[in-house]
N, C-alpha and C positions, 0 to 999 in steps of 0.2 A: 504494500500500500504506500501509496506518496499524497504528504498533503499539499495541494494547489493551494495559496491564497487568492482570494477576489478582492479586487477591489486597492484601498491603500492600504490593505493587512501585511503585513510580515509573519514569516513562521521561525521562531528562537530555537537554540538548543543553549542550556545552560550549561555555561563552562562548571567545572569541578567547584565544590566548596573548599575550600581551606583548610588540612587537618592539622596541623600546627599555624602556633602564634609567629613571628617573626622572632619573637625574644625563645622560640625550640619547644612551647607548652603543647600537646598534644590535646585537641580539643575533643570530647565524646561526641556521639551525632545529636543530641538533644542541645547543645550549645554552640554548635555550628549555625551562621548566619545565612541563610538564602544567596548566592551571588547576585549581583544583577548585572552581572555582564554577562551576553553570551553571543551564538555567532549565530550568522541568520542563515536561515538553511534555504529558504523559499521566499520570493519577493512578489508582492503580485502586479497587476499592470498600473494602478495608479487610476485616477479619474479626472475629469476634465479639471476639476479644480486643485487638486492634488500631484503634482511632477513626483514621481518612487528618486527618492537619493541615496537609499541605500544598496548594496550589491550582496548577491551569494558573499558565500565567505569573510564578508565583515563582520570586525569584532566590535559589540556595540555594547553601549549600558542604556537601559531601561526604567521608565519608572520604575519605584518598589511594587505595587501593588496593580499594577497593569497587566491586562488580557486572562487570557483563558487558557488554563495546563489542560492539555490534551495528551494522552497517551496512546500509542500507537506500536501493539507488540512492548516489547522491550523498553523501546525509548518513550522519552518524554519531550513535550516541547511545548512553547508556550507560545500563542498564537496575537498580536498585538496590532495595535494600528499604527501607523508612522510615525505618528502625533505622542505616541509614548514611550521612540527612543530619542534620550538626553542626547547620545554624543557617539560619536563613530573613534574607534581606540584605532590609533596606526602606530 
């Protein structure tokens, strides 16, 4: 199965969480923080009033609380609209 977006949606996949602190603490999964960056797997065509700026393989951060986790087999991804990524990471 592959998911198409319609419209000004994007399809995320979220990068790994963090299992260490910077200062070497190993964090359990109950205190591990959501990331919000992740890479976009699926872009869709945009609308008339909407131009897509994002591309496949961009590494992007997102609101915290934006779209919808979709699950598909195995993976997970999380389906947004344009308008909910903050910033493209290069």
């Amino acid at each position: 199965m592959k998911l198409v977006p319609l419209g000004d949606r994007v399809v995320l996949k979220q990068v790994e969480a963090e299992e260490t602190t910077k200062s070497g603490i190993v964090l359990p999964g109950a205190a591990k923080e959501k990331p919000q960056q992740a890479e976009v797997i699926a872009v869709g065509p945009g609308t008339e009033e909407v131009k897509m700026e994002v591309a496949v393989g961009d590494k992007v951060i997102y609101s915290k609380y934006a779209g919808t986790e979709v699950k598909l087999g195995e993976d997970e991804y999380i389906v947004v609209k344009q308008n909910d990524i903050l910033a493209i990471v290069k």
